[in-house]
C-alpha positions as CSV (number, residue, x, y, z in Angstrom):
1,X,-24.4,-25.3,4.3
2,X,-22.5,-25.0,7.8
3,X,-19.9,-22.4,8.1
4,X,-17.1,-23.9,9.5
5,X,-15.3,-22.1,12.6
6,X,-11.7,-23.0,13.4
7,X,-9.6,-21.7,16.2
8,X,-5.9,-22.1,15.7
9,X,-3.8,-23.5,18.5
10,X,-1.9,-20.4,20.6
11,X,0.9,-22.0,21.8
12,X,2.7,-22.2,18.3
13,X,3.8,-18.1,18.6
14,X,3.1,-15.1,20.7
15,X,-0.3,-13.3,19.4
16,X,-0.4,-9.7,18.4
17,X,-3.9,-8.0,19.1
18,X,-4.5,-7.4,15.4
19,X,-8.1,-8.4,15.4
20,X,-10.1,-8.7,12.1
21,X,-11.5,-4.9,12.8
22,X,-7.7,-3.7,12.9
23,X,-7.6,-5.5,9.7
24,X,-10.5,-3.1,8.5
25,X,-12.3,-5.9,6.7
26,X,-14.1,-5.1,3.4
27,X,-17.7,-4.1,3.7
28,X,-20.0,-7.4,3.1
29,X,-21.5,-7.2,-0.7
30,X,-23.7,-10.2,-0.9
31,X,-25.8,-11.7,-4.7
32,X,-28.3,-14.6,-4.7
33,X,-27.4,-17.8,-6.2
34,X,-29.3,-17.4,-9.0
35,X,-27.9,-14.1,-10.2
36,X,-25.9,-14.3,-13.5
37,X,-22.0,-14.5,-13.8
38,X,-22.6,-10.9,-15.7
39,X,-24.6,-9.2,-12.6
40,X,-21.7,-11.1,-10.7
41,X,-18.9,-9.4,-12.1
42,X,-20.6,-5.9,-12.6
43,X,-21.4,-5.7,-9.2
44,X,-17.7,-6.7,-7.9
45,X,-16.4,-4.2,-10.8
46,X,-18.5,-1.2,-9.6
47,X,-18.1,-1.9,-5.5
48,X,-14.1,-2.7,-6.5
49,X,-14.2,-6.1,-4.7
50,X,-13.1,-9.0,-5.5
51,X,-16.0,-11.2,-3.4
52,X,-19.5,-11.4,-3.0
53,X,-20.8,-13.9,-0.6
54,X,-23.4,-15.7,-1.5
55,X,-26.8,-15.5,0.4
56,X,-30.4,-15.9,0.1
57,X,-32.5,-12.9,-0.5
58,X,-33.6,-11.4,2.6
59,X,-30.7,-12.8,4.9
60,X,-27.5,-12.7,6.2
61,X,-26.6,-16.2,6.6
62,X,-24.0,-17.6,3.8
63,X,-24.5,-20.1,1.2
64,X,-20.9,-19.5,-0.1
65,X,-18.2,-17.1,-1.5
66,X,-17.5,-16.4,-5.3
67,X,-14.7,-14.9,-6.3
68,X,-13.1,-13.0,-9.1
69,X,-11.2,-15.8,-9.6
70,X,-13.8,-18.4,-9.6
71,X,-15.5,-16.3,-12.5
72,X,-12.6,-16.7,-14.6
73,X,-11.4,-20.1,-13.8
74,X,-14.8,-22.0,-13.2
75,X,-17.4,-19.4,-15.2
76,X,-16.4,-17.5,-18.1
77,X,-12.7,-18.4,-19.1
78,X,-13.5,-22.2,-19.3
79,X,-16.0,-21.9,-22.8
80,X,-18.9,-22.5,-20.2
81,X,-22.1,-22.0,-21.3
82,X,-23.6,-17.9,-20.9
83,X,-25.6,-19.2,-18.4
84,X,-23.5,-20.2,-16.1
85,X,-25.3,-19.1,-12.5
86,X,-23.3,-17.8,-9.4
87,X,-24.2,-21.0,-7.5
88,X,-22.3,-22.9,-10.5
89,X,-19.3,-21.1,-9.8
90,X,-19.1,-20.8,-6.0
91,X,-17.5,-22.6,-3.2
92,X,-19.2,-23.5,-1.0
93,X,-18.9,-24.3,3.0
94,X,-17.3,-20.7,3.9
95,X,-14.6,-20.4,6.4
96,X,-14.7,-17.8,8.7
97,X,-12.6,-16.2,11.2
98,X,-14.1,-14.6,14.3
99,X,-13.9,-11.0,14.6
100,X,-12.0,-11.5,17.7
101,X,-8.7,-13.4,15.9
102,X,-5.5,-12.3,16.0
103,X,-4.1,-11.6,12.5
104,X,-2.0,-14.9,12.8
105,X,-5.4,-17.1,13.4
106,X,-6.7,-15.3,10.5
107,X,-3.2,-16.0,8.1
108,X,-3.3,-19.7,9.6
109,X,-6.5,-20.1,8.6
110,X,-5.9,-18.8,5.0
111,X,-2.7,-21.2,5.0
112,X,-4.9,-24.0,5.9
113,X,-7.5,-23.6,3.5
114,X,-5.7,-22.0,0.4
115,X,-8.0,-18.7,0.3
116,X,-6.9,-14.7,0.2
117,X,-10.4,-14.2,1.4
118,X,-11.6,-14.5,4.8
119,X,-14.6,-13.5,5.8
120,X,-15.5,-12.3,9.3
121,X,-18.1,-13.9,11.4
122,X,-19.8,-12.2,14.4
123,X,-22.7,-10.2,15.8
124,X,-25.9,-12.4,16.2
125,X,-25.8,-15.5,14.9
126,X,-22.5,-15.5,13.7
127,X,-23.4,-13.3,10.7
128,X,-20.4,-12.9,8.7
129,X,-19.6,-9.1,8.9
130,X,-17.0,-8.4,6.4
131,X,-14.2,-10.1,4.2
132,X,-10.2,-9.6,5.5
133,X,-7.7,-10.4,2.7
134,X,-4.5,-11.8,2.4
135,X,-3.6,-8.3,1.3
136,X,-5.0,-6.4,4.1
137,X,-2.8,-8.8,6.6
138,X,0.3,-7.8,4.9
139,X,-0.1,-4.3,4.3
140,X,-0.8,-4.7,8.5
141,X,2.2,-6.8,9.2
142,X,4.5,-4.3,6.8
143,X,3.2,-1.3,8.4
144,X,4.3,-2.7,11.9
145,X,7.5,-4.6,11.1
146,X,8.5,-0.7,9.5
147,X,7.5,0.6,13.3
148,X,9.7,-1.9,14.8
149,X,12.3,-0.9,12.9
150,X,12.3,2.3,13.4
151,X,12.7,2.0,16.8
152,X,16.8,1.7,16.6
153,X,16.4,5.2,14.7
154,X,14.7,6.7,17.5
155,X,17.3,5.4,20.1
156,X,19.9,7.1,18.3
157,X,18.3,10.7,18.0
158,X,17.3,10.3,22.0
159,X,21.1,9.7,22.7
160,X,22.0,12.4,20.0
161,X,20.2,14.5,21.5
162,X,21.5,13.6,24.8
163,X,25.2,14.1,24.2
164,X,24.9,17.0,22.4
């Protein structure tokens, strides 16, 4: 399966150099495609993830992404049968964002494709190097929309300060 690598049109907005590394992606967890919905879900419940991608043993290269939510919705919730194989369950033809995007590529491409998950492409080969979530991107944008606005409070100490 191809990975699929988009770059979003910068003329729409300004960019802010929020990369995918200032996004701290998650570390890549990957599971064959013939592991069990069970090993699926054990491994994303002890590594506290909500992804694996999906590879062949012995490389880096993506056959897919299964999610927390595709083991409920396609996998175990539905009365499927026990067993139900990760390659069942997972979509296929990743999107990736390349560890040089702006957080607004990265959102855009999210938008476009309905997923919280991203993963991160880069290195040799475009490997994918780590997952950035929808989360992630708005803890990012909160934390700097909060230093924004903080910048009225600091005008007013400095002239405060300066007439007193």
């Amino acid at each position: 399966m191809a990975i699929a690598r988009e770059t979003v049109s910068s003329n729409a907005r300004p960019r802010v150099c929020f990369n995918a590394f200032k996004l701290e992606p998650e570390k890549l967890v990957t599971i064959r495609p013939d592991a069990t919905l069970g090993e699926a879900a054990e491994l994303m419940r002890r590594k506290h993830l909500g992804d694996l991608i999906v590879t062949r043993e012995g490389t880096e290269f993506p056959l897919g992404i299964v999610t927390d939510r595709d083991l409920t919705i396609r996998g175990l919730g539905g009365g499927a049968p026990s067993d139900l194989r990760v390659r069942d369950v997972m979509s296929g033809g990743v999107v990736c964002a390349r560890e040089t995007d702006d957080v607004f590529a990265m959102i855009e491409l999210m938008r476009k494709h309905g997923i919280a998950r991203l993963p991160v492409c880069g290195g040799k080969g475009d490997r994918i190097v780590g997952v950035v979530t929808a989360r992630r991107a708005i803890r990012l944008l909160a934390r700097a929309l909060e230093d924004l606005s903080s910048i009225g409070d600091r005008q007013q100490a400095r002239e405060h300060e300066r007439h007193h």
